[in-house]
C-alpha positions as a Markdown table, in Angstrom:
| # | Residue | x | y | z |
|---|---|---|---|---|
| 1 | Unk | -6.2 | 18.0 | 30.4 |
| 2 | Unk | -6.8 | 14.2 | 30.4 |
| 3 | Unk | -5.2 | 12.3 | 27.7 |
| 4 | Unk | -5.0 | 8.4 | 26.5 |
| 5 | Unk | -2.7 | 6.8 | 24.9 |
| 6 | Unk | -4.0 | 3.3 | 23.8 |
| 7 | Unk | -1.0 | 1.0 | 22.9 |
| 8 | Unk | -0.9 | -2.5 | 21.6 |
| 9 | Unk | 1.6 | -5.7 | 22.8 |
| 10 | Unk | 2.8 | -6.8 | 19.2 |
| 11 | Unk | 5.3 | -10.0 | 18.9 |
| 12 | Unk | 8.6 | -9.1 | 17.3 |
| 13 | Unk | 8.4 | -9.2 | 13.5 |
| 14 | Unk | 11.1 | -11.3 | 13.1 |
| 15 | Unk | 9.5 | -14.2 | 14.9 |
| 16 | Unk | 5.5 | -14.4 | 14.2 |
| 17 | Unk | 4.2 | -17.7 | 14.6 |
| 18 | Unk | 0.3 | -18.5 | 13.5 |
| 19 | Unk | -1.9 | -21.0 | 14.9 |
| 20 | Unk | -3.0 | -23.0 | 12.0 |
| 21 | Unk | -6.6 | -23.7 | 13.7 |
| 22 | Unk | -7.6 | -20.9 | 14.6 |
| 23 | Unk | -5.6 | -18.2 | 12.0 |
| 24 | Unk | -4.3 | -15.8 | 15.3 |
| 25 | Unk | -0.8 | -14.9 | 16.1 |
| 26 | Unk | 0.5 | -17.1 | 18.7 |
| 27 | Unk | 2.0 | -14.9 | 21.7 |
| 28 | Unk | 3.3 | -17.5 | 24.2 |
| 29 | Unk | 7.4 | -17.7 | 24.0 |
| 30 | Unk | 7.8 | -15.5 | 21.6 |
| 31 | Unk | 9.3 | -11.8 | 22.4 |
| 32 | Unk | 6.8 | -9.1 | 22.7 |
| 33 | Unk | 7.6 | -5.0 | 22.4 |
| 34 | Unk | 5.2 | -2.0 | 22.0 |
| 35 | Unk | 3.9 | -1.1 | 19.0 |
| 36 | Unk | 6.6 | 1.5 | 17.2 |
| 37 | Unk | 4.0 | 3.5 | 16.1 |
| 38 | Unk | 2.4 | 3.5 | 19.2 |
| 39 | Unk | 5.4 | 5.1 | 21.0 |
| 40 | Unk | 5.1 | 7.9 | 18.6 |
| 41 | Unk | 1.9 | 8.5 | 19.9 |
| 42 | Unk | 3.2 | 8.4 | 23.9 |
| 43 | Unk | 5.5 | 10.6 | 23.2 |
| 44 | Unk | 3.4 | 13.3 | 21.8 |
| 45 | Unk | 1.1 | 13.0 | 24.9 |
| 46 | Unk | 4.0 | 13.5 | 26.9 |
| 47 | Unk | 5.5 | 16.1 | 25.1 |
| 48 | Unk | 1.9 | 18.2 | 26.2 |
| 49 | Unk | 2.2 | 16.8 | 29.6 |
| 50 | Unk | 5.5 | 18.5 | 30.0 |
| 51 | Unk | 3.8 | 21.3 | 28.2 |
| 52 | Unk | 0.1 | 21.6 | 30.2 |
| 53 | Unk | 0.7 | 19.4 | 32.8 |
| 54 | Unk | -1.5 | 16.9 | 31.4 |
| 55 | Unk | -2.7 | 13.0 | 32.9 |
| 56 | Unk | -2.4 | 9.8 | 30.8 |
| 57 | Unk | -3.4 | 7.2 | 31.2 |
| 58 | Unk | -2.3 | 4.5 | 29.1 |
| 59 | Unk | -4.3 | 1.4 | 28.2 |
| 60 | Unk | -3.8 | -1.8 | 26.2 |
| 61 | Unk | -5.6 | -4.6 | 25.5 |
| 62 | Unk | -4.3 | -8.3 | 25.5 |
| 63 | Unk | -3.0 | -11.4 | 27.6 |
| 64 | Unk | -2.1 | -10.7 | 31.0 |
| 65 | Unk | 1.4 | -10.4 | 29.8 |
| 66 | Unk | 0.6 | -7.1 | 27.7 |
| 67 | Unk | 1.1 | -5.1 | 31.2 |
| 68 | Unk | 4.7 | -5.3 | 30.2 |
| 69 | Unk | 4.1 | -2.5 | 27.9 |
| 70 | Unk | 1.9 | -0.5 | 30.4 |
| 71 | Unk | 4.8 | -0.7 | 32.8 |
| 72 | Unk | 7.4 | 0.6 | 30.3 |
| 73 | Unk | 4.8 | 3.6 | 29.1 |
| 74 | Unk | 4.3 | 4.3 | 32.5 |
| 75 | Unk | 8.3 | 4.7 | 33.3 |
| 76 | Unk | 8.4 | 6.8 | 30.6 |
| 77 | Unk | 6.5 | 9.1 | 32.0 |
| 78 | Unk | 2.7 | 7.9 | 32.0 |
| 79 | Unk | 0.5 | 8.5 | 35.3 |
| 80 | Unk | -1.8 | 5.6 | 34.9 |
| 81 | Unk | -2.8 | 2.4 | 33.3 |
| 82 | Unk | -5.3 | 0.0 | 32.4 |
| 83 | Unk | -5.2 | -3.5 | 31.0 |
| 84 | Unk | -7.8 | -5.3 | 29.3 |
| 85 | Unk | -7.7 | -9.4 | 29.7 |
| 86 | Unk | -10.6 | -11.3 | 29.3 |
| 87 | Unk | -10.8 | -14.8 | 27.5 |
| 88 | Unk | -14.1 | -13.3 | 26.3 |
| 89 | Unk | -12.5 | -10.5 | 24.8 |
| 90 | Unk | -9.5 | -12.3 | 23.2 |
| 91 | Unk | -9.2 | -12.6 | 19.2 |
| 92 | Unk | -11.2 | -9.7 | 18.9 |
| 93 | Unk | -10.7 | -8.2 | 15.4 |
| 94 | Unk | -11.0 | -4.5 | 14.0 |
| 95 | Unk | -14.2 | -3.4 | 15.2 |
| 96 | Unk | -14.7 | -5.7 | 18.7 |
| 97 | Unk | -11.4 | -4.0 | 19.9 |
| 98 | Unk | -12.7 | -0.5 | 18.9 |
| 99 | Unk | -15.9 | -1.7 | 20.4 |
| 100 | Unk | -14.4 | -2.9 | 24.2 |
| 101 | Unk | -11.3 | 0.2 | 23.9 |
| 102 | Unk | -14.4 | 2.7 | 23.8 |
| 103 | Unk | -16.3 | 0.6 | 27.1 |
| 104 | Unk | -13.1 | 1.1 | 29.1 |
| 105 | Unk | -12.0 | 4.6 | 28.0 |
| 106 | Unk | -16.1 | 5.8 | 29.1 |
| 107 | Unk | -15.3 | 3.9 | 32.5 |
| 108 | Unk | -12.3 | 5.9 | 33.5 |
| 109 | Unk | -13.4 | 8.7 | 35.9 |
| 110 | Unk | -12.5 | 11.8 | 33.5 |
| 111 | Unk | -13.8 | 12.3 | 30.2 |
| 112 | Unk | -10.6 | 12.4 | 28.2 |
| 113 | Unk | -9.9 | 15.8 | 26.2 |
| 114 | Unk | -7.7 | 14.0 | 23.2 |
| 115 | Unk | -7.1 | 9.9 | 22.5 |
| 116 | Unk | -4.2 | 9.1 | 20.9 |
| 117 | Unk | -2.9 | 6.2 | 18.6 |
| 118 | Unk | -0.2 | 4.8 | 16.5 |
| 119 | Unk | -0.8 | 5.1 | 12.7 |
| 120 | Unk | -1.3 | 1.1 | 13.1 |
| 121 | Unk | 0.1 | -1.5 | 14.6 |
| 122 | Unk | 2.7 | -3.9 | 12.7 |
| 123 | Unk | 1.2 | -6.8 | 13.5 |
| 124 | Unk | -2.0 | -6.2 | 11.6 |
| 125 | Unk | -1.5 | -3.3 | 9.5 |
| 126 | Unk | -5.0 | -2.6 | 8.9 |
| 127 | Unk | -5.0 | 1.0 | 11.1 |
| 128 | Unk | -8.5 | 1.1 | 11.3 |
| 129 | Unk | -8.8 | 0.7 | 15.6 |
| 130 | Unk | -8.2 | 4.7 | 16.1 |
| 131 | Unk | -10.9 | 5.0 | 13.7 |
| 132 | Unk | -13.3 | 2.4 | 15.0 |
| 133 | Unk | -12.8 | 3.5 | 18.7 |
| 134 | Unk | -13.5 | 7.6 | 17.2 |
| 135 | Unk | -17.1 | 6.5 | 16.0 |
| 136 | Unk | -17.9 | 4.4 | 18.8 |
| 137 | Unk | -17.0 | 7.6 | 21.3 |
| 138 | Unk | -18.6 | 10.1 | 18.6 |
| 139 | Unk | -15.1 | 12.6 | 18.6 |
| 140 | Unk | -14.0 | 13.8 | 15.7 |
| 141 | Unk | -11.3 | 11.9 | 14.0 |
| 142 | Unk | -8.0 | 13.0 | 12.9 |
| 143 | Unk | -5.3 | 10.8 | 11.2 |
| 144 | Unk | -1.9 | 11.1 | 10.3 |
| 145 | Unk | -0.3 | 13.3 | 12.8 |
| 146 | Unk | 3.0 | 14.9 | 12.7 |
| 147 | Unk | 2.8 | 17.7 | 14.6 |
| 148 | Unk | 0.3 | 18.9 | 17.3 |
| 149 | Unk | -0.3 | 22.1 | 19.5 |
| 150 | Unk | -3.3 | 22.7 | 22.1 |
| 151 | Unk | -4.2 | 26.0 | 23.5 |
| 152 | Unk | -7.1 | 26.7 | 25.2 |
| 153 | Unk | -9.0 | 23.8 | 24.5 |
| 154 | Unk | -8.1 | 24.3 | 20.8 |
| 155 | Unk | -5.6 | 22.2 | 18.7 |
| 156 | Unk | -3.8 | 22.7 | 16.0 |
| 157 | Unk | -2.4 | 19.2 | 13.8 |
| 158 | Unk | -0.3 | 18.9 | 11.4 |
| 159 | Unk | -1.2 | 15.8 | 9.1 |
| 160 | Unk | 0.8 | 14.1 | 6.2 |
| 161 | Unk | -1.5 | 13.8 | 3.0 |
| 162 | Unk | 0.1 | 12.3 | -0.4 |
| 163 | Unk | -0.3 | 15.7 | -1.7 |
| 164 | Unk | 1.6 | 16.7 | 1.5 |
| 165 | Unk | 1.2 | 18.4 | 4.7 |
| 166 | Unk | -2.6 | 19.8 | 6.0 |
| 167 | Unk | -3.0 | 22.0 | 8.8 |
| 168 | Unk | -6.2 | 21.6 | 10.9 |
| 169 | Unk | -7.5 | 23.2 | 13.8 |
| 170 | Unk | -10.4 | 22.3 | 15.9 |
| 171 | Unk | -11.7 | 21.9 | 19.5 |
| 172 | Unk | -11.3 | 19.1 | 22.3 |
| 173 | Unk | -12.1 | 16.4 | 22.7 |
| 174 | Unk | -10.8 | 14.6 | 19.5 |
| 175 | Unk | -9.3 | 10.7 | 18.5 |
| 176 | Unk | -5.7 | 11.3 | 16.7 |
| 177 | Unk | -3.5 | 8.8 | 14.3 |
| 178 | Unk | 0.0 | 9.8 | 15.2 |
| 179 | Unk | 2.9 | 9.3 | 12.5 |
| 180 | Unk | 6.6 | 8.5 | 13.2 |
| 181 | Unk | 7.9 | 11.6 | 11.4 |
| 182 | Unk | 6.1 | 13.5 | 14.7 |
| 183 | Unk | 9.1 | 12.6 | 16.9 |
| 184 | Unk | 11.5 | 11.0 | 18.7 |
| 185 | Unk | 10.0 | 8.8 | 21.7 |
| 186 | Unk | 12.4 | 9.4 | 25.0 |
| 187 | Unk | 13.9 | 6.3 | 26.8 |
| 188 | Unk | 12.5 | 5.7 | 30.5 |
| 189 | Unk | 14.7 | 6.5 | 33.4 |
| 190 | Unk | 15.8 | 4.2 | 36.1 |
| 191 | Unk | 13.7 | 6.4 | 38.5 |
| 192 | Unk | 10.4 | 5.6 | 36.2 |
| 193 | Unk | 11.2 | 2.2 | 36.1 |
| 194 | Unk | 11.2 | 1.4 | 40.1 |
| 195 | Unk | 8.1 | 3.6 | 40.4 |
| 196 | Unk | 6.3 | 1.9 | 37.5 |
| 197 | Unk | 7.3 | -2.0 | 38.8 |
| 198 | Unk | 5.4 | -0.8 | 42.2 |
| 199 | Unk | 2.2 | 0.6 | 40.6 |
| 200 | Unk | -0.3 | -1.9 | 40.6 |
| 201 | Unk | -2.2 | -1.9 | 37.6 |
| 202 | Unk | -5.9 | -2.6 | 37.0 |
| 203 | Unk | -7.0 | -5.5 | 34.9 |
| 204 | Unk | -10.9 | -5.1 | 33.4 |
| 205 | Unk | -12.6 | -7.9 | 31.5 |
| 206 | Unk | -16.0 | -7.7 | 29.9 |
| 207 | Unk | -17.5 | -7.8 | 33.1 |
| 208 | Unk | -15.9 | -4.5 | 34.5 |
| 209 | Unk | -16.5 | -3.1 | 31.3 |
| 210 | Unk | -20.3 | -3.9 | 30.9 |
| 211 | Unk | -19.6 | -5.2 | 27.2 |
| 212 | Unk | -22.0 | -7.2 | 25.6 |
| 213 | Unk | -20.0 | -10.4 | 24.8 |
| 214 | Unk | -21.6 | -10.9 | 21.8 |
| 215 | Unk | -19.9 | -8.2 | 20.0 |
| 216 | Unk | -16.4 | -9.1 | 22.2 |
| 217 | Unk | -13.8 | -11.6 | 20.7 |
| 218 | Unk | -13.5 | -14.1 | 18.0 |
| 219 | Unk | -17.7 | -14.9 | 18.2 |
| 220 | Unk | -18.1 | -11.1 | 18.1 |
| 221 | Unk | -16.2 | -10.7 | 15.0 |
| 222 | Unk | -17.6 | -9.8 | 12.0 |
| 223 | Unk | -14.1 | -10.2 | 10.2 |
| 224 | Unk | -12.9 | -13.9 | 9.5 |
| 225 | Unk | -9.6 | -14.7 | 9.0 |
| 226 | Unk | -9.8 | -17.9 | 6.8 |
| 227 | Unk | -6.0 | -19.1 | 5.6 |
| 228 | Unk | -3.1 | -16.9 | 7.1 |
| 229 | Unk | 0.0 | -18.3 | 4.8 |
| 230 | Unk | 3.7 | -17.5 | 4.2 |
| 231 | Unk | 4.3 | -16.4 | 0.6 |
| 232 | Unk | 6.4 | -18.2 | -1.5 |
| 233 | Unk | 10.0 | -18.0 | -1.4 |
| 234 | Unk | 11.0 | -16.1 | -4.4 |
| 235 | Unk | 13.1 | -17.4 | -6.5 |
| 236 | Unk | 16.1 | -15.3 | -8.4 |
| 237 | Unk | 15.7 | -14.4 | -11.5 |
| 238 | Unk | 17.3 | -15.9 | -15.1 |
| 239 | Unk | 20.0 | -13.9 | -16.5 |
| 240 | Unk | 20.8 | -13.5 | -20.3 |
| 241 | Unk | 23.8 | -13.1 | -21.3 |
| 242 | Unk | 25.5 | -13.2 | -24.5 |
| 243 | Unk | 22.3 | -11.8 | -26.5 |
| 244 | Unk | 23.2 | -9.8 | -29.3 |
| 245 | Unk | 20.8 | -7.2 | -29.8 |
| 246 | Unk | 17.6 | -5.7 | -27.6 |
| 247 | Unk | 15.6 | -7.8 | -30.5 |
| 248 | Unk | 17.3 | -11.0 | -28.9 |
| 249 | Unk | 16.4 | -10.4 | -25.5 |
| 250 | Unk | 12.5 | -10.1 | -26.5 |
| 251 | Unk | 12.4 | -12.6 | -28.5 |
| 252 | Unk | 14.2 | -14.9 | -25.7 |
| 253 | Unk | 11.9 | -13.4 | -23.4 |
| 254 | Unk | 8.8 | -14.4 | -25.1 |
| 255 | Unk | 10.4 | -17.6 | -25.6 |
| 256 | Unk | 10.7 | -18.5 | -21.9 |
| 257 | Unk | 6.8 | -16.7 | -21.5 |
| 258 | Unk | 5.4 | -19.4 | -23.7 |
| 259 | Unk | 7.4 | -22.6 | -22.4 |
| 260 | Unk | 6.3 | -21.6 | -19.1 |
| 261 | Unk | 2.7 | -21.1 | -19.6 |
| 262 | Unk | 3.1 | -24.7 | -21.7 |
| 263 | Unk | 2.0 | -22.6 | -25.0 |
């Protein structure tokens, strides 16, 4: 059983920075981890690796300094990696990195039997790549994981609804959404470490990926950022005290409605 883990390079929340010109986060100097939901998704092709025996291969997408996060994947337990930096490729939205994730995983030697991602990423939010790279590959999707089995070519998902949980069974190959309620990613050991600082990892651009650079990076995006902004700070709220009656605080209420919308 082949399996792929796609993982993103996401800047800690605490410190995003935008470039006002172009509207994209701006890496350089600021600190960098894997995607939390994307460990979730590791973990579970580990977990069938210890299981079956499985390969993955982990790949990511992003400035050379992304391999970072190959690196610690890999000395968690990961067998190989790929990293995709192009300038061509950069600023890609939504569908131009499903587009050039689905170029690279059909270049890798073995057809995989199951690709797996995080719910979505933090940085974006939009959890639509998983998706995207699903119909570009033509597998059948499933989203939402908390709990997965294969057997014989066959799994078995458990998948958070609103309504609650849905079981569904199906065959390989398939593109999974993994949740963080599926379980707890391990740490890497010392031993994983040294072995994954003296893999050499592959770096693919569009060239090596025979993408069509139209559809690759911010020219190939259909999806414009225009304004990325901070909100405004809130400010706390008025406090009435003293009011006599539920009666009072409406009609004070009202009161402050109307001076504020200059009515």
């Amino acid at each position: 059983m082949h399996i792929i883990v796609c993982v993103k390079q996401v800047p800690d929340t605490a410190n995003v920075r935008i470039n006002p010109e172009t509207n994209t986060l701006i890496r350089e100097g600021v600190e960098s981890i894997m995607n939390p939901f994307d460990e979730y998704a590791l973990e579970e092709a580990l977990k069938l690796k210890d299981e079956h025996g499985a390969r993955v291969t982990v790949i990511t997408m992003g400035p050379p300094q992304a391999g970072v996060i190959l690196r610690e994947a890999m000395a968690r337990g990961a067998d190989d990696a790929v990293l995709l930096t192009d300038r061509a490729i950069a600023g890609a939205d939504t569908l131009a990195t499903s587009y050039i994730l689905s170029l690279a995983i059909r270049k890798l030697n073995t057809k995989p039997d199951l690709v797996l991602f995080g719910k979505q990423a933090i940085d974006g939010d939009t959890a639509q790549v998983g998706p995207g790279v699903s119909e570009f590959l033509k597998y059948p999707l499933v989203t939402y994981v908390k709990s997965l089995t294969v057997k014989d070519g066959v799994f078995t998902a458990e998948t958070m609804m609103d309504e609650g949980v849905d079981v569904l069974e199906g065959k390989l190959p398939v593109v999974m959404t993994v949740v963080k309620e599926a379980s707890t990613p391990r740490f890497a050991s010392l031993g994983g470490w040294i072995n994954a600082k003296e893999t050499e990892i592959p770096a693919w651009g569009a060239k090596e990926i025979e993408a069509d650079i139209a559809q690759c990076g911010l020219d190939g995006s259909p999806t414009k950022v225009v304004k990325i902004f901070a909100p405004p700070v809130k400010t706390g709220g008025k406090k009435m005290d003293g009011l006599q009656t539920p009666g009072d605080a409406v009609n004070e209420i009202v009161r402050l409605l109307k001076e504020k919308g200059g009515r």
